[in-house]
C-alpha atoms as a printed R data frame, in Angstrom:
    type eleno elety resid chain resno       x       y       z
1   ATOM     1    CA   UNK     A     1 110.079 109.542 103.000
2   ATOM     2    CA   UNK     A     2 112.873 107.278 104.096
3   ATOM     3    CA   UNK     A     3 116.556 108.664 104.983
4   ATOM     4    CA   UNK     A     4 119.320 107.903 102.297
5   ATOM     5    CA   UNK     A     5 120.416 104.339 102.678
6   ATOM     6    CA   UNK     A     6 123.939 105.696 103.111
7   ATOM     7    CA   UNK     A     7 123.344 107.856 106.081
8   ATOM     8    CA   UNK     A     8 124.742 106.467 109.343
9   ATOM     9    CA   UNK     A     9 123.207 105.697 112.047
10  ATOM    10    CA   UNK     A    10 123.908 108.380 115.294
11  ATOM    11    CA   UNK     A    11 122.240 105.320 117.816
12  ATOM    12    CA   UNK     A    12 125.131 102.538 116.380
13  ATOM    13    CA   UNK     A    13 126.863 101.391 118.913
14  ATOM    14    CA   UNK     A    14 130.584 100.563 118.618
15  ATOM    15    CA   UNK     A    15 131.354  97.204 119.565
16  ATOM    16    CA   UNK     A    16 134.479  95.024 119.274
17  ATOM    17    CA   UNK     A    17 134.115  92.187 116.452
18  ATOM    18    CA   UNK     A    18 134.196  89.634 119.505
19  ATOM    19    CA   UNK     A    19 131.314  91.768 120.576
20  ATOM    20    CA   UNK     A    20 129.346  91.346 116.993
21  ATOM    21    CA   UNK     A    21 130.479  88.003 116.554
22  ATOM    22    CA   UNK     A    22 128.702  87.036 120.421
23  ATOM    23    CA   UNK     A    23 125.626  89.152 119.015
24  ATOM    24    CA   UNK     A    24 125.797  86.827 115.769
25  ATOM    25    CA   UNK     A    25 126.041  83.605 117.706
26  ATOM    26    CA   UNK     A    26 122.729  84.617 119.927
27  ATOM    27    CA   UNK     A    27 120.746  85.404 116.484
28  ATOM    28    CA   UNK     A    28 121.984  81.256 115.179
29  ATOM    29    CA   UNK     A    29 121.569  80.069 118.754
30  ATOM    30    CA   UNK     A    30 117.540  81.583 118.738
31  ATOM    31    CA   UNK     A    31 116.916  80.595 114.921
32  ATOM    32    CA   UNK     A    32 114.144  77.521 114.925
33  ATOM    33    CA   UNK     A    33 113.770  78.437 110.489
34  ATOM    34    CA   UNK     A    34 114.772  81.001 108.621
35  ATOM    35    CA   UNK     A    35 111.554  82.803 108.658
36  ATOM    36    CA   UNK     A    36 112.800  84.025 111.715
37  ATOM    37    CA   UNK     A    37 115.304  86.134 110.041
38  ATOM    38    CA   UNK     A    38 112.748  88.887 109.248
39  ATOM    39    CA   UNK     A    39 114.600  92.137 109.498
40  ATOM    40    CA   UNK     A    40 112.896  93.640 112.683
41  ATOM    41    CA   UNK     A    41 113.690  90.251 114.508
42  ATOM    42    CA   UNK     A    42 117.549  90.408 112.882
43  ATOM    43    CA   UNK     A    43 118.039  94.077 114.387
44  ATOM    44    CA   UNK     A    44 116.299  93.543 117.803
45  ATOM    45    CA   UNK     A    45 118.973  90.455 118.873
46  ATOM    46    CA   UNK     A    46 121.550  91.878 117.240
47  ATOM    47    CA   UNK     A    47 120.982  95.038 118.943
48  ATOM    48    CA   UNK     A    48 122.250  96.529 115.720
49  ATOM    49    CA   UNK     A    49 120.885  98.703 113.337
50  ATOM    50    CA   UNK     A    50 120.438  97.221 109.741
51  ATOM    51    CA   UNK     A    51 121.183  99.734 106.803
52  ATOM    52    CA   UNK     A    52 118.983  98.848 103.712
53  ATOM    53    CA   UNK     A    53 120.639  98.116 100.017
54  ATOM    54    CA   UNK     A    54 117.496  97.293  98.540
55  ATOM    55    CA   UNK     A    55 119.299  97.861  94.940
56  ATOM    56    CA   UNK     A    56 121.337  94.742  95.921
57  ATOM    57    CA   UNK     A    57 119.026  92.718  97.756
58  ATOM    58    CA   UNK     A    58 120.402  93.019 101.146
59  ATOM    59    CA   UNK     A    59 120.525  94.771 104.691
60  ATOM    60    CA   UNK     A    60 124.006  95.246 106.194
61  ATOM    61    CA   UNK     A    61 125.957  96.260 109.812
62  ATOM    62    CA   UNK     A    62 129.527  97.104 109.324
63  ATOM    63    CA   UNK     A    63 132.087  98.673 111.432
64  ATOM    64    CA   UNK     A    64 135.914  99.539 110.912
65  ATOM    65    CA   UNK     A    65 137.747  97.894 114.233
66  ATOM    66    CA   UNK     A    66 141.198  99.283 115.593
67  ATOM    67    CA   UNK     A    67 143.435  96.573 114.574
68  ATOM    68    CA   UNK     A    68 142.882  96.900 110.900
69  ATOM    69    CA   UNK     A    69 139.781  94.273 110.423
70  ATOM    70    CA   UNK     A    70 136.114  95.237 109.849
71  ATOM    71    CA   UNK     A    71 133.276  93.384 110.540
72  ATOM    72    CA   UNK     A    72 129.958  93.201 108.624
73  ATOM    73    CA   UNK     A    73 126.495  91.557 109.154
74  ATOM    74    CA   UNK     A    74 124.463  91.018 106.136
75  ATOM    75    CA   UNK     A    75 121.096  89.873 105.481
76  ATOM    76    CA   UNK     A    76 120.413  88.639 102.137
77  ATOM    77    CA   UNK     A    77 116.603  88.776 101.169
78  ATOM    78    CA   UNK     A    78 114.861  85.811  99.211
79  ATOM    79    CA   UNK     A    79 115.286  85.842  95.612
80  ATOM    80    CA   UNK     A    80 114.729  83.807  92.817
81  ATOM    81    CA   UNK     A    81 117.144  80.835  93.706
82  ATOM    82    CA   UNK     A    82 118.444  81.692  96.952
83  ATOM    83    CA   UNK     A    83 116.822  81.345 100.279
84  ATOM    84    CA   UNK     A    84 116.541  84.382 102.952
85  ATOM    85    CA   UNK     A    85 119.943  83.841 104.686
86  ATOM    86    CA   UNK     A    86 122.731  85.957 106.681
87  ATOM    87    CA   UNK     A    87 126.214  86.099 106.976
88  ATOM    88    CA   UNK     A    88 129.089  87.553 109.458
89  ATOM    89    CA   UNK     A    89 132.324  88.935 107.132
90  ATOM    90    CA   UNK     A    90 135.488  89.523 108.835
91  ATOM    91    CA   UNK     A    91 138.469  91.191 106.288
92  ATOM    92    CA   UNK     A    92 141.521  93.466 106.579
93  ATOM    93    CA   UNK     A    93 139.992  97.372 106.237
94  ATOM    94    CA   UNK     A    94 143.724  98.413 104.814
95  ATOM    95    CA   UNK     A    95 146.047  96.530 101.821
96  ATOM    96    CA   UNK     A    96 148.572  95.840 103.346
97  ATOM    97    CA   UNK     A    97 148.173  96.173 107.176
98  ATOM    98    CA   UNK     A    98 149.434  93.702 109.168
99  ATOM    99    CA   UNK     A    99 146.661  91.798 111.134
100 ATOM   100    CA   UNK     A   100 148.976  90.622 113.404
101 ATOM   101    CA   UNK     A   101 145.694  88.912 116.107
102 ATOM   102    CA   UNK     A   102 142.678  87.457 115.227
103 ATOM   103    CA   UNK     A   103 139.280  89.413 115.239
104 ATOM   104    CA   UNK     A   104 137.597  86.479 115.737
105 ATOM   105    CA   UNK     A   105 138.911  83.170 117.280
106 ATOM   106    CA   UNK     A   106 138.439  79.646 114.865
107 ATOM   107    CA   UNK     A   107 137.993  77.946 117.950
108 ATOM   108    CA   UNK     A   108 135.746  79.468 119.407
109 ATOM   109    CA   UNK     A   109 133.111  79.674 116.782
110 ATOM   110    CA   UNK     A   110 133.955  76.098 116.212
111 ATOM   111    CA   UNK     A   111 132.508  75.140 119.533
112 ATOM   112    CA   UNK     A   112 129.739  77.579 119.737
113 ATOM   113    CA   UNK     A   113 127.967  75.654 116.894
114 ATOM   114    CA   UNK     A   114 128.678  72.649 118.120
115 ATOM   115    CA   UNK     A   115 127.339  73.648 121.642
116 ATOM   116    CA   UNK     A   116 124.617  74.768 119.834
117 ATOM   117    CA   UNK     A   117 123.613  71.145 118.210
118 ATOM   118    CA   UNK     A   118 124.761  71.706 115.098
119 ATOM   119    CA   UNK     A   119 126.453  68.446 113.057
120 ATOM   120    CA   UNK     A   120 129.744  69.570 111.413
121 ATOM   121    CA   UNK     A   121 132.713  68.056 109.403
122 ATOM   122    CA   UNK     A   122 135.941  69.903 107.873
123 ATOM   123    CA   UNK     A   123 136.288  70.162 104.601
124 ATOM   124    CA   UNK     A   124 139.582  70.194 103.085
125 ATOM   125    CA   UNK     A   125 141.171  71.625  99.645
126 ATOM   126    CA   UNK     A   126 142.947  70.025  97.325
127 ATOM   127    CA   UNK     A   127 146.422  69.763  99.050
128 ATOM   128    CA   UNK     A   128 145.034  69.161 102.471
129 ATOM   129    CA   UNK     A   129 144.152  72.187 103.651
130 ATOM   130    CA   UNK     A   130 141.328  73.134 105.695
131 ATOM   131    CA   UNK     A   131 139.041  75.116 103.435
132 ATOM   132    CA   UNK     A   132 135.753  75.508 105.686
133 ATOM   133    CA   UNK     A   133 133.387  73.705 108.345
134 ATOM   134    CA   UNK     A   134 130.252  72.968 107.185
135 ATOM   135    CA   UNK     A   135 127.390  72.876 110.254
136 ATOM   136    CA   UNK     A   136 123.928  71.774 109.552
137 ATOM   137    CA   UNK     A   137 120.689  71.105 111.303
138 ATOM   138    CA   UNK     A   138 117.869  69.110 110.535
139 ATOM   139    CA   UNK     A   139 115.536  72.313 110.035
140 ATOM   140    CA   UNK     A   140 117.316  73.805 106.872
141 ATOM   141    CA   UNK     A   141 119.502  75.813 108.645
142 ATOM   142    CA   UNK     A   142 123.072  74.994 107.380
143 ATOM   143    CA   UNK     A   143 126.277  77.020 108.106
144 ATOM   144    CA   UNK     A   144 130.444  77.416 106.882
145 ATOM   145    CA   UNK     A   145 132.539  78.942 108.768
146 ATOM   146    CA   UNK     A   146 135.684  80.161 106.776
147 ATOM   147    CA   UNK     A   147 138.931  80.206 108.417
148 ATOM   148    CA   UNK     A   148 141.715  82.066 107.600
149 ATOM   149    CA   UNK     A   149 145.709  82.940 109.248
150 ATOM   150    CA   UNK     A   150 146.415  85.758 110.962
151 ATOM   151    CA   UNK     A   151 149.605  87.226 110.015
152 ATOM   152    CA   UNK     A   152 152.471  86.124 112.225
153 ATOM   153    CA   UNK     A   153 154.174  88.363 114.333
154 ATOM   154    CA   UNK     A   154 157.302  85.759 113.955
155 ATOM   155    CA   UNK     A   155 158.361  85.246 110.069
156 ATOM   156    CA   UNK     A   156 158.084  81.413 109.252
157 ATOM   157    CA   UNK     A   157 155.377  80.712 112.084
158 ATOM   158    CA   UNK     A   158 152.342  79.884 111.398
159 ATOM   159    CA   UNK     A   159 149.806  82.755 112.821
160 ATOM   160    CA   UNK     A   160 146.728  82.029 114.796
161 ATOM   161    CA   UNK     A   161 143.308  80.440 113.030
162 ATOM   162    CA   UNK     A   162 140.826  82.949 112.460
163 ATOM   163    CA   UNK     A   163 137.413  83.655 111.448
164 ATOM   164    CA   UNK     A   164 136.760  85.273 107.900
165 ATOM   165    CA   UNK     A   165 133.200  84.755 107.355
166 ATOM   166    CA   UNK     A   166 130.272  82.593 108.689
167 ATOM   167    CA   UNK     A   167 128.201  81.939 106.405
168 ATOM   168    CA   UNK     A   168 124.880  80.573 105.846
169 ATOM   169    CA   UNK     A   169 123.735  78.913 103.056
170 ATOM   170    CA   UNK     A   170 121.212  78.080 100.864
């Protein structure tokens, strides 16, 4: 007998999204294929402990951080059409609340890939905005990371670049 998917975890550390996000970077940083994104393998480098969906096809991490963002790891299992993959999703927790810093640092993540050997090129929306950066490596492994503004602390200034999601895909 297995304990309810929705029961939490007493051994879950908590950890600042920087924290998660370094955790992430180590489990891209170690991945030769995505076979090696077998849950046991996911959990152990993340140090994390993965709570299973199995109704919708997925294993998840997620914790509520102090300055009104939460974090969440997922691992999406193979299905019909889409390839084992995982993803790190960084939102507001509260409508509303200002986010007035980043959780997670564009920059940053920007230069881990890179650092990493992964080839990467912006991709921009229709009026010149940056919409994502698209990574890749030669061993079907192929990453976005999603940006997204902070909100200012100064009305009419631009806030800082952050994270919302890396994602990989398909």
């Amino acid at each position: 007998m297995t304990a309810p998917e929705s029961a939490s975890t007493a051994a879950s550390p908590v950890l600042s999204a920087d924290e998660i996000g370094s955790r992430f970077l180590k489990l891209i940083e170690g991945l030769e294929s995505r076979e090696d994104l077998s849950p046991d393998r996911v959990q152990e480098v993340l140090g994390l402990p993965l709570q299973r969906r199995a109704d919708r096809g997925f294993s998840h991490y997620g914790q509520v951080q102090k300055n009104g963002w939460r974090t969440g790891l997922f691992l999406y299992d193979e299905s019909p059409g889409h390839k084992r993959r995982v993803s790190l999703q960084i939102d507001q927790f509260e409508e509303g609340m200002p986010a007035t810093a980043c959780a997670l640092g564009f920059a940053k993540y920007r230069g881990a890939f890179e650092r990493m050997g992964f080839f990467g090129s912006p991709v921009h929306g229709e009026h010149g905005q940056l919409e994502y950066w698209h990574y890749y490596k030669p061993n079907d492994l192929v990453f976005q990371i999603v940006p997204q503004y902070a909100v200012p602390e100064v009305p009419g200034v631009a806030g800082p670049l952050c994270v919302r999601s890396i994602d990989m895909l398909d």
